[in-house]
Structures are given as C-alpha cells and as structure tokens.
KOLMARDO-143352 format. One record per residue (C-alpha): residue in one letter; x, y, z. Coordinates in steps of 0.1 Angstrom, whole numbers, plus 2048, in hexadecimal, padded with zeros to 3 digits. Layout:
N
@type a; c1 X; c2 Y; c3 Z .
...
***
This chain:
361
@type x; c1 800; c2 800; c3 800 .
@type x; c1 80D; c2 824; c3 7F8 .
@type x; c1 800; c2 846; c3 7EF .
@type x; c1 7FF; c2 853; c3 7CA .
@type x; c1 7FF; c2 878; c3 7C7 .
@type x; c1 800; c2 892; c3 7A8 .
@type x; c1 829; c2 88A; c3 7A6 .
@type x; c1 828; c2 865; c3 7A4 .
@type x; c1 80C; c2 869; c3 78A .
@type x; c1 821; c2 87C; c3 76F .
@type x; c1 839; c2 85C; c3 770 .
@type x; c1 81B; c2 842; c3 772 .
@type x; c1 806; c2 855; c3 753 .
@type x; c1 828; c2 857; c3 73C .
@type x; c1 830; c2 831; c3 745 .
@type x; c1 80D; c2 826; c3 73D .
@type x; c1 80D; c2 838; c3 71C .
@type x; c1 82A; c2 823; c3 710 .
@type x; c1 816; c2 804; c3 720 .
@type x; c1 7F7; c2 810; c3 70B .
@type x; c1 80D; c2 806; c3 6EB .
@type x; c1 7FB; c2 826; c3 6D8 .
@type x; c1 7D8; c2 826; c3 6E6 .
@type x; c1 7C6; c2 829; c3 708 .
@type x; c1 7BE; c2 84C; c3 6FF .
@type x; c1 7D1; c2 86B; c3 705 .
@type x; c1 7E3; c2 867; c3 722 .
@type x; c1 7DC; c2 891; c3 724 .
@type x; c1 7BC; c2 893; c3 72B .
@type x; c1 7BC; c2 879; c3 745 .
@type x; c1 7D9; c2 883; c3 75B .
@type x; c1 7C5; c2 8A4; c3 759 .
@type x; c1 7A8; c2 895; c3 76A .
@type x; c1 7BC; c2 881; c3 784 .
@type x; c1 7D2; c2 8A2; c3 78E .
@type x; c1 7B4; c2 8B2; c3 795 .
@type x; c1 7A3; c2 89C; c3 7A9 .
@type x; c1 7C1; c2 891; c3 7C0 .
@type x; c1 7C8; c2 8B6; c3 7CA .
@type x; c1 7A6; c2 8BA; c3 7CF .
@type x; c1 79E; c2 89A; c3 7E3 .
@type x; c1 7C5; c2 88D; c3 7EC .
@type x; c1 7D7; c2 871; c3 7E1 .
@type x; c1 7CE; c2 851; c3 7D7 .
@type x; c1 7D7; c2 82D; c3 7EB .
@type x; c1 7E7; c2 815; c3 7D4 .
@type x; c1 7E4; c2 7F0; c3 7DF .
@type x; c1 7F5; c2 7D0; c3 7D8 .
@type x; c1 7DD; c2 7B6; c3 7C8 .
@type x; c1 7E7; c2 7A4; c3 7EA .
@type x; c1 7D3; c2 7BC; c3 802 .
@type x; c1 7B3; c2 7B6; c3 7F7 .
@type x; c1 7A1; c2 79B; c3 809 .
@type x; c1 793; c2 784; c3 7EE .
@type x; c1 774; c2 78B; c3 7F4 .
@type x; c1 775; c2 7B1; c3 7ED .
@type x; c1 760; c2 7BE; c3 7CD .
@type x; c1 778; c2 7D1; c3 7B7 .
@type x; c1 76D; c2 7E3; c3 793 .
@type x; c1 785; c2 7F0; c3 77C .
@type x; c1 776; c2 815; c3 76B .
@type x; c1 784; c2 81F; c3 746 .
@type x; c1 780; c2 832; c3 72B .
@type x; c1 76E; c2 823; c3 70A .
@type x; c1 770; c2 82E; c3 6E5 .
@type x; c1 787; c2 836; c3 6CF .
@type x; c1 7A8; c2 84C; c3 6DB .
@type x; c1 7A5; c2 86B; c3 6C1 .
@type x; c1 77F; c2 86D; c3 6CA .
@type x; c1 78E; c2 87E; c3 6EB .
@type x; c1 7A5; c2 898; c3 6DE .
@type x; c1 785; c2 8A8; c3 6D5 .
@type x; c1 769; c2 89C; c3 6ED .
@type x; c1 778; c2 8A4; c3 70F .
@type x; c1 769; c2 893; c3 729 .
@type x; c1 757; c2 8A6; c3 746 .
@type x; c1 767; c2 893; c3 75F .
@type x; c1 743; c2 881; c3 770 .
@type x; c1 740; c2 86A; c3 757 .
@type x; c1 757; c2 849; c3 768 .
@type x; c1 74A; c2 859; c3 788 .
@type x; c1 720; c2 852; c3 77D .
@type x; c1 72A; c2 82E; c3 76F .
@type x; c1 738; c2 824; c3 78E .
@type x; c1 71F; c2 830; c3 7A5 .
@type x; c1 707; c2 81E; c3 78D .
@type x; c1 719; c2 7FD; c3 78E .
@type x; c1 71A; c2 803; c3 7B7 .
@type x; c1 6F7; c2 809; c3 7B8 .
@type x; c1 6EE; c2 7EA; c3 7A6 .
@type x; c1 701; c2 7D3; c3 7B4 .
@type x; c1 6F7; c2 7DD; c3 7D4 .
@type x; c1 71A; c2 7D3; c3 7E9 .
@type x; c1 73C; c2 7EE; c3 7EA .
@type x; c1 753; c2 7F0; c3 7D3 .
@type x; c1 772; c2 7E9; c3 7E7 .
@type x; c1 78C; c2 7F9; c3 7CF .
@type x; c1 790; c2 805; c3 7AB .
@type x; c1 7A7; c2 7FD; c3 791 .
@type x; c1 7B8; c2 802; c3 76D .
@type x; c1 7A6; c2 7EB; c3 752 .
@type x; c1 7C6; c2 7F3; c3 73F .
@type x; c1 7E7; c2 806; c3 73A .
@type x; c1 7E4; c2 81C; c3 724 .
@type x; c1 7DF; c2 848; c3 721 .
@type x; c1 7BD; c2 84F; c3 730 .
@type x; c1 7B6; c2 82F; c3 740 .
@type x; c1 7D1; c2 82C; c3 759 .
@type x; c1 7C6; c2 84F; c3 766 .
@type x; c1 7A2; c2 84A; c3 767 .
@type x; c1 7A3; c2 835; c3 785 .
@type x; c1 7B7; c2 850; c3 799 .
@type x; c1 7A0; c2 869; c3 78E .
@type x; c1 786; c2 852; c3 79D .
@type x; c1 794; c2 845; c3 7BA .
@type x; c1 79E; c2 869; c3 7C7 .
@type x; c1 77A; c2 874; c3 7C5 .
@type x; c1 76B; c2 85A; c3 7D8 .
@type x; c1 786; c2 854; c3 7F0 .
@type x; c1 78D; c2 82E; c3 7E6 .
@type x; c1 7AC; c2 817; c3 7DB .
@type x; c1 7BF; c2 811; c3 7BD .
@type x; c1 7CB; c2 7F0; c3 7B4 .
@type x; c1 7EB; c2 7EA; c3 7A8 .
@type x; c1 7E2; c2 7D3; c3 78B .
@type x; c1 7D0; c2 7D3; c3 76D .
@type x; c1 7BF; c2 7B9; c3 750 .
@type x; c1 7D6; c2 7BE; c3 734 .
@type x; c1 7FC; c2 7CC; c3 73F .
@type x; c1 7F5; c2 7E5; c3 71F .
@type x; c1 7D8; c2 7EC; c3 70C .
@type x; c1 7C0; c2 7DF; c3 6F5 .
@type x; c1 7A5; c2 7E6; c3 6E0 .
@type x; c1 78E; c2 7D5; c3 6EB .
@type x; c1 778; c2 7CD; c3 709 .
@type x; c1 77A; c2 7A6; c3 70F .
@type x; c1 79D; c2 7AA; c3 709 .
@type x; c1 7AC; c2 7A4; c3 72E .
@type x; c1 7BA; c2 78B; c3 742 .
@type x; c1 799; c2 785; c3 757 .
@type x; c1 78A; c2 778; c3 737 .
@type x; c1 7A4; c2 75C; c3 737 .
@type x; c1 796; c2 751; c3 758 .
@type x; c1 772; c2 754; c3 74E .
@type x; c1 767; c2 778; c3 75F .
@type x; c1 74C; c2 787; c3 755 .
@type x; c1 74F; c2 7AC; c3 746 .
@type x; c1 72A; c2 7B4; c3 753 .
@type x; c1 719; c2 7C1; c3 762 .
@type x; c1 728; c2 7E2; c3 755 .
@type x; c1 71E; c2 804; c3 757 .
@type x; c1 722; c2 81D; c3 738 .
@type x; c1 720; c2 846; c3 741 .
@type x; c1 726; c2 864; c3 726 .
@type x; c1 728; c2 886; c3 728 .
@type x; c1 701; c2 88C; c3 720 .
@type x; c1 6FA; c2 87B; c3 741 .
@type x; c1 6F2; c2 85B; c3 733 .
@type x; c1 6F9; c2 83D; c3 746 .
@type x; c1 6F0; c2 80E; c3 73E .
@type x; c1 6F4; c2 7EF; c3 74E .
@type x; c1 700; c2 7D5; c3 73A .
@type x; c1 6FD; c2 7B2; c3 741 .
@type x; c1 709; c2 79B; c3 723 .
@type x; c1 70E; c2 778; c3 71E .
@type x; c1 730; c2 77A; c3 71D .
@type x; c1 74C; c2 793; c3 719 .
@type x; c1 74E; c2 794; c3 6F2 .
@type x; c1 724; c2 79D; c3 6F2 .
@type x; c1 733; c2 7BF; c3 70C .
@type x; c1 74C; c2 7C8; c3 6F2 .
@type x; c1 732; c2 7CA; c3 6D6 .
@type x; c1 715; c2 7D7; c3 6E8 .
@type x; c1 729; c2 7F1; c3 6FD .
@type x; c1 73D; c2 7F9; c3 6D9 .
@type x; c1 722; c2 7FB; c3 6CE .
@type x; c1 710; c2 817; c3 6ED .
@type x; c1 730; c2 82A; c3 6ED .
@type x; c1 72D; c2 830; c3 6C8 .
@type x; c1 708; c2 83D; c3 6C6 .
@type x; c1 711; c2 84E; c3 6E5 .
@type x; c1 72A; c2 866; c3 6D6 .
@type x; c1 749; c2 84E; c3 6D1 .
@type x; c1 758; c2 84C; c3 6F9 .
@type x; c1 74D; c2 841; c3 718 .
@type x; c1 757; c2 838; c3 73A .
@type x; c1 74D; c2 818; c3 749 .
@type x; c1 750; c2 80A; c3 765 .
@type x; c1 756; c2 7DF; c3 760 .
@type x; c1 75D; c2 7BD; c3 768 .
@type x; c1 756; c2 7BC; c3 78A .
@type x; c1 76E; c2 7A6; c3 79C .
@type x; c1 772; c2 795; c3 7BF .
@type x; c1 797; c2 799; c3 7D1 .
@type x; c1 79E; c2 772; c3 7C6 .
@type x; c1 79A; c2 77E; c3 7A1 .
@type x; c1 7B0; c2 79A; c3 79F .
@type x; c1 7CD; c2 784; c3 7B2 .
@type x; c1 7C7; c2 768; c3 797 .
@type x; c1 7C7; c2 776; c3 778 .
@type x; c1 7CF; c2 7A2; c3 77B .
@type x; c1 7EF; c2 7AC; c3 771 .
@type x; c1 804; c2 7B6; c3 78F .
@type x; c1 816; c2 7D2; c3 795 .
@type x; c1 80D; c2 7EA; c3 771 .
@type x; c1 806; c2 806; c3 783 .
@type x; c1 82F; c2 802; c3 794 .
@type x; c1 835; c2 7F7; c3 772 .
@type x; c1 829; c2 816; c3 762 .
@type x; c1 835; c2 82D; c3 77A .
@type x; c1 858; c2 821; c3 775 .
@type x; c1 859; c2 822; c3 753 .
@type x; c1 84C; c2 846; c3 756 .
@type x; c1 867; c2 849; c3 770 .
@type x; c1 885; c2 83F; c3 755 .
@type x; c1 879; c2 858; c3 73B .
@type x; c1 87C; c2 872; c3 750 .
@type x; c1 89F; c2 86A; c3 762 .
@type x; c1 8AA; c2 866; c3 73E .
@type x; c1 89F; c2 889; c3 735 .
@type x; c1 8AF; c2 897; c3 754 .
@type x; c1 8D0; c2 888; c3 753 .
@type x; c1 8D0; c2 889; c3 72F .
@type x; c1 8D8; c2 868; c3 72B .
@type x; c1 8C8; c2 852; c3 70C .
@type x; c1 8A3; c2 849; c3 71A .
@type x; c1 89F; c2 82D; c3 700 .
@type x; c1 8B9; c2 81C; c3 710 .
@type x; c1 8AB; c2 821; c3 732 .
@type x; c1 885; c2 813; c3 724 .
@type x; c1 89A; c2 7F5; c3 718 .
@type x; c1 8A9; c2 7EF; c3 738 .
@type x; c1 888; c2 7F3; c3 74B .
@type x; c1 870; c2 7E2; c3 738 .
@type x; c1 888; c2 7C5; c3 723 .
@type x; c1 87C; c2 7D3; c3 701 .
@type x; c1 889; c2 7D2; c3 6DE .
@type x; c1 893; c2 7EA; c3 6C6 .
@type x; c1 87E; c2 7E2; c3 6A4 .
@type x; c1 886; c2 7FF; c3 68F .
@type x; c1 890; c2 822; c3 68D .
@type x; c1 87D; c2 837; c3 671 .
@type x; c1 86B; c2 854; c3 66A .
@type x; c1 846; c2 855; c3 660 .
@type x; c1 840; c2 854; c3 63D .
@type x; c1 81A; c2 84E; c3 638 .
@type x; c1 7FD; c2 848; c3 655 .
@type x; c1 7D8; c2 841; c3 64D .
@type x; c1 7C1; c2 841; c3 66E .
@type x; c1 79A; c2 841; c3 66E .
@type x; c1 782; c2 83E; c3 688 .
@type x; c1 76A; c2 822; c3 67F .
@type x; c1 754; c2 80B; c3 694 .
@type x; c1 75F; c2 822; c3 6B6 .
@type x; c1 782; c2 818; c3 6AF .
@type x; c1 7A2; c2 82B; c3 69F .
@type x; c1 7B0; c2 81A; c3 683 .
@type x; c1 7CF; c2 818; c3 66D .
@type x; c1 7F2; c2 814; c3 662 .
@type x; c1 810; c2 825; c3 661 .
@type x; c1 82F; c2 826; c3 64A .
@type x; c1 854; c2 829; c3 654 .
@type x; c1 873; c2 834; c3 643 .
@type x; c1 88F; c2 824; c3 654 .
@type x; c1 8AC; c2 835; c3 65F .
@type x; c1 8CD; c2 833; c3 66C .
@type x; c1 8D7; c2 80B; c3 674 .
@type x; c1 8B2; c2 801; c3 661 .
@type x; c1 8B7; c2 81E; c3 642 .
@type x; c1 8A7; c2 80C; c3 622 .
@type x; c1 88E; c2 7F5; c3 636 .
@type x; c1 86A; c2 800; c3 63D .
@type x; c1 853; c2 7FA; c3 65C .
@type x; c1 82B; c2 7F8; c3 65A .
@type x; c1 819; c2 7F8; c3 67A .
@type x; c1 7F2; c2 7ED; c3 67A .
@type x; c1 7DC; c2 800; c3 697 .
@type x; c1 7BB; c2 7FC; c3 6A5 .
@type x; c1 7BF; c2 813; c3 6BF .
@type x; c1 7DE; c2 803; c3 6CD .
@type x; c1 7FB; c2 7F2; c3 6B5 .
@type x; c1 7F5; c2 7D2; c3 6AB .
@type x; c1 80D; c2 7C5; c3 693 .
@type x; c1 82C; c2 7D2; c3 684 .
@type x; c1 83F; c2 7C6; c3 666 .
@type x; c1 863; c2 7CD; c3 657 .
@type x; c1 867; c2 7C8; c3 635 .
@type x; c1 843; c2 7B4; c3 639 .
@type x; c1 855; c2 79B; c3 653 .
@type x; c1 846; c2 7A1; c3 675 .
@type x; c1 858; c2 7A9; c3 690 .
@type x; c1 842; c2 7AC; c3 6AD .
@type x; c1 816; c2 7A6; c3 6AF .
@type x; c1 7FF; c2 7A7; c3 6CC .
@type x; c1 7FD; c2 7A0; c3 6E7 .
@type x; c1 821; c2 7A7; c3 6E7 .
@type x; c1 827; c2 7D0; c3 6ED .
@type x; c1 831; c2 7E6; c3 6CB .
@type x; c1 836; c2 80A; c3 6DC .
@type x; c1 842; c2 82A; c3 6C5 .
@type x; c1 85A; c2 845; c3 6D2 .
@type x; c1 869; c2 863; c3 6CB .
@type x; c1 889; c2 859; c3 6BF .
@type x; c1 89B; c2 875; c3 6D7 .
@type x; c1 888; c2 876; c3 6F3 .
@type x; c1 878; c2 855; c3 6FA .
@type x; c1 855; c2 864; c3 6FA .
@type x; c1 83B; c2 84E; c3 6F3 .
@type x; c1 829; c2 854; c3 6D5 .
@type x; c1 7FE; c2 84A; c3 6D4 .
@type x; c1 7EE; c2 842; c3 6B4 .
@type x; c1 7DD; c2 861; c3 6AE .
@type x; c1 7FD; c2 873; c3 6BA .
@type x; c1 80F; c2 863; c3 69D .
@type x; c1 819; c2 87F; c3 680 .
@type x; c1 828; c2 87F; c3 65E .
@type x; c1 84E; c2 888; c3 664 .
@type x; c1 853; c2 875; c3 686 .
@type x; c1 874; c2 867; c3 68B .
@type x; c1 86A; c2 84C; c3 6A1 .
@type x; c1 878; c2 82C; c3 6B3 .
@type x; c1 862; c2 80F; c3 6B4 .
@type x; c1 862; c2 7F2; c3 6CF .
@type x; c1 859; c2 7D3; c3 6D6 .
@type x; c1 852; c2 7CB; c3 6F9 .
@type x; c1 846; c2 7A5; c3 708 .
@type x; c1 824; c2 7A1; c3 718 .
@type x; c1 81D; c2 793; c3 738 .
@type x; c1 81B; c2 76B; c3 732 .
@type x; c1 7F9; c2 76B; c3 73E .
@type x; c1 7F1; c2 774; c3 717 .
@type x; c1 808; c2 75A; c3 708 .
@type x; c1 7F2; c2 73C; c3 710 .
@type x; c1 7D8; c2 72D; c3 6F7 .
@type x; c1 7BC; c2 73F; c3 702 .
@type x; c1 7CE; c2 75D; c3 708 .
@type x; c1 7D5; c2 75C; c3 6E5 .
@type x; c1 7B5; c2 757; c3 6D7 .
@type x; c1 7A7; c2 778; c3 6E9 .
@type x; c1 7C7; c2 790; c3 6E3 .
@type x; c1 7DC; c2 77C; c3 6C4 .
@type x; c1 7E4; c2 785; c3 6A6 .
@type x; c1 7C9; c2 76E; c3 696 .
@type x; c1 7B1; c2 77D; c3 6A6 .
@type x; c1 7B5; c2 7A1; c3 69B .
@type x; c1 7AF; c2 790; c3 673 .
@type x; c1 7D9; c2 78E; c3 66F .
@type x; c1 7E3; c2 769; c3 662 .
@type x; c1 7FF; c2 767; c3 674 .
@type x; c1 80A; c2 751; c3 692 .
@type x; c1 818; c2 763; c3 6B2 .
@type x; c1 83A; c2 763; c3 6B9 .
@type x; c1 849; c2 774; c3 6D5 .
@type x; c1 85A; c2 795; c3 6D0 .
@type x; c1 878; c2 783; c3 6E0 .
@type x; c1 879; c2 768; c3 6C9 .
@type x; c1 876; c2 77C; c3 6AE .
@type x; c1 891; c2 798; c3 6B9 .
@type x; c1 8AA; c2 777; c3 6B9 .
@type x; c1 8A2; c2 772; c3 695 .
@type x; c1 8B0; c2 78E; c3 688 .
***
C-alpha cells in the first residue's frame, strides 16, 4: 500500500502511454482529469493485488471509443463517476476498490480520477499489461469472467446496464452504445471478486508504468539516451528506425483505423516498416517479414527523446523508433491467443514471440 499524488502520476501516465502501444486515448486529457481531482480530494491509495480479501467486489472504470474521438469531444469529467454509481446501485453490495481495465493514455488515469473523488483504492494491476481494442480482450476472459453487468455514461447524461451472454455480446452491443452515443464512453465493468483479480490481473502495471515513466524522464534530465534506458527497463527490442512516409487513419465502427509507412534510416536505410492499427499497433512488417504482432507490444518513439508516440499523434515527417516489447505470458497460451492473436484481428499469420523473432535477424 502507498500514496499516489499529482508527481507520481506524470511518471505513471507517460509509462502507461508506452504500455498503451498507440491507443488508450490521449494520455492528456486524462492526466488532466486525475490532477484535478487529487488536489481537490488528496491522493490516491494504491494496493497490492495481495490486500484485498478475496471476497472484496472490485470494478475496473475506462474509457470507450475510438482515441481521436477525444481530442475533440472532451469529456466533462462525471461521466466514469455516473457509471460507477450506476453499477454500485445495481449491484447493491460496495465496490471495495477500482482499477485500470488497461494501460494505456486515458485509461490508466481514469481510475485516479475516480478513486480520488470517492475516496476509494486503486489496484495495482490490470486485464491486459497494455491496451487493446477491444472489450473482451483481457485476461479475466481467459478465466471465464463475465464483462457484465456493465454500466455505460456519456456526456448527455446518458447512462445502461448491460448484461450479455458473454463478453464478445458486451463488446458489440456496448461498440455499438458508445457509437450512437457520440463515439466515447466511460464504463464502469467486469466486476470482480478479490480471488479474481489475484488469479488472472496483471500485477504490478501501475509500478510498471510509473517506472517506465520514471526512465524517460531521468533520461531527459541527465541527458543520457532514453531508448537505452526503456530497453533496460522494459527488455524491448529495437525494430526499426525510420521516418513517416505515408499514414492512412479512419474512424470506423467506433474504432481508429490504419497504417503507416516508414522510410528507414541510419542502420535500416533502404528497408521499409508498415504498421497496422486499430487503435493500438497490431502488427508490424519489414520488408513484408514480421517482426513483432499482438499480443506482443509494438510502441513508436520519438527517435531523440523517447516519447511515446499514439496513433492519432503519428504525423508525416516523424523520425521515429519502433519497438517491440514481450507480453505478459498470461496471453501466450491457446486461449489467450484466440482472444488477442494475430488470427484473430483477420492477419494469417501465426504468433511468434518478439524474442524469437528479434533472434532471427
């Protein structure tokens, strides 16, 4: 147990938007929200998976939609607050704790925003160790939780209940909501005993994220080089250096989608890198050989200062650094992969891990 405050959350909101492999939303807006609610209401508690009794209720609150919908729809800030006092209210028992369904931009701050206001925990884990597109797609699925019942809030005041037959049905119908609903939500979901976040949450991404945060930022302060220092923190790989030649991005069915084109440079001059996106990178080919696919980790940088780099953020003339990064193993076995793999997404390729592949070359 420790406190989080406005300091450790610049750190935790840089290192969840390298986490959030190009999605998750902008990181921005949502470090906005939780600043101002944790000097208004004080810091945040942030507990170890292995203080909650396993019979606590815990619900994870988000974001839903597609990232570039935000840059111009700002949320008003009540929105995750009215979907969790919805889910509350139906459930009729207390929510013990909130947490990230996620890393990733917006969605690792929304649940500090949250927390702050109502004076409740944080939990240091989450269902993916990045982000993904798409609701079912966390590691409580593998064990068979159920998504619903799920509340959905907007900006209008609108606010559901979902309750689906299984966690594929609250991806649609929710997509589905958020869409004729302006394009983003916030939600509060999968409600989940203490027993279920031990078994199958990732531990730890908050720590995670806050020390990846932490190495981009000693790196610009000492001046030292920060890809070397995200290397060293989080065992990546360097796929290519480049600058952006051609991106195509639309928003379609309440996601962000697209590709990008790089020029190599330097040690990878001649050779060209495409990257697929639906809001976060999916797959990423040299040359049309891949070198890393979900649910392994393909994060874009600023070539100079280790910045990460969102999809929408992504501009013609970015000399970038692209890496590859290994998932938790949670999303390595069978059914992990036929939620988050490769195949799933419509690519015909089999997974191989980034690893692997990096010893290929």
């Amino acid at each position: 147990m420790r406190k989080i405050g406005t300091e450790e959350l610049e750190d935790i909101a840089l290192g969840a938007t390298v986490l959030g492999t190009g999605g998750g939303g902008d990181p921005y807006i949502g470090k906005l929200m939780a600043i101002q609610a944790i000097e208004e209401y004080g810091s945040v508690t942030l507990l170890d998976p292995d203080e909650l009794d396993d019979e606590d209720l815990i619900v994870p609150t988000s974001g839903m939609g597609a990232p570039t919908i935000l840059i111009e729809k700002v949320p008003n800030g009540d929105e995750v607050f009215k979907a969790f006092q919805s889910l509350e209210k139906y459930l009729g028992k207390e929510i013990k704790a909130t947490m990230p369904i996620e890393a990733g931009g917006v969605n690792s701050m929304i649940p500090f925003a949250l927390a702050a206001r109502l004076g409740i925990p944080i939990v240091d884990a989450d269902g993916m160790g990045r982000a993904f597109p798409e609701l079912q797609m966390v590691t409580f699925s593998i064990i068979g939780a159920s998504s619903t019942p799920m509340a959905l809030a907007d900006e209008k005041g609108n606010n559901l209940i979902l309750n689906t037959i299984n966690n594929k049905w609250t991806e649609d119908l929710a997509r589905g909501a958020t869409i004729t609903m302006g394009g983003s939500t916030f939600v509060a979901s999968y409600p989940l005993s203490g027993s279920e976040v031990k078994e199958a949450g990732i531990r730890n991404i908050v720590s995670f994220s806050q020390e990846i945060g932490e190495a981009i930022r000693i790196a610009k302060e000492n001046k030292t080089d920060p890809i070397e220092a995200l290397q060293s923190v989080t065992g990546g790989f360097i796929l290519f250096e480049g600058k952006v030649i051609d991106i195509k991005r639309e928003t379609k069915g309440g996601f962000a989608r697209g590709n990008a084109e790089l020029e190599g440079i330097n040690d990878y001059n001649g050779k060209t890198l495409t990257l697929n996106f639906q809001n976060e990178h999916l797959v990423a080919k040299v040359d049309g050989e891949v070198v890393a696919s979900v649910p392994d980790l393909i994060t874009v940088h600023d070539k100079e200062t280790g910045q990460p780099i969102t999809t929408e953020g992504m501009k013609y003339g970015n000399r970038v650094l692209v890496m590859g990064i290994p998932c938790t193993d949670k999303w390595r076995c069978e059914k992990g992969l036929e939620i988050v793999g490769p195949k799933y997404f419509g690519y015909d390729i089999d997974y191989i891990p980034v690893e692997e592949l990096a010893d290929q070359d």
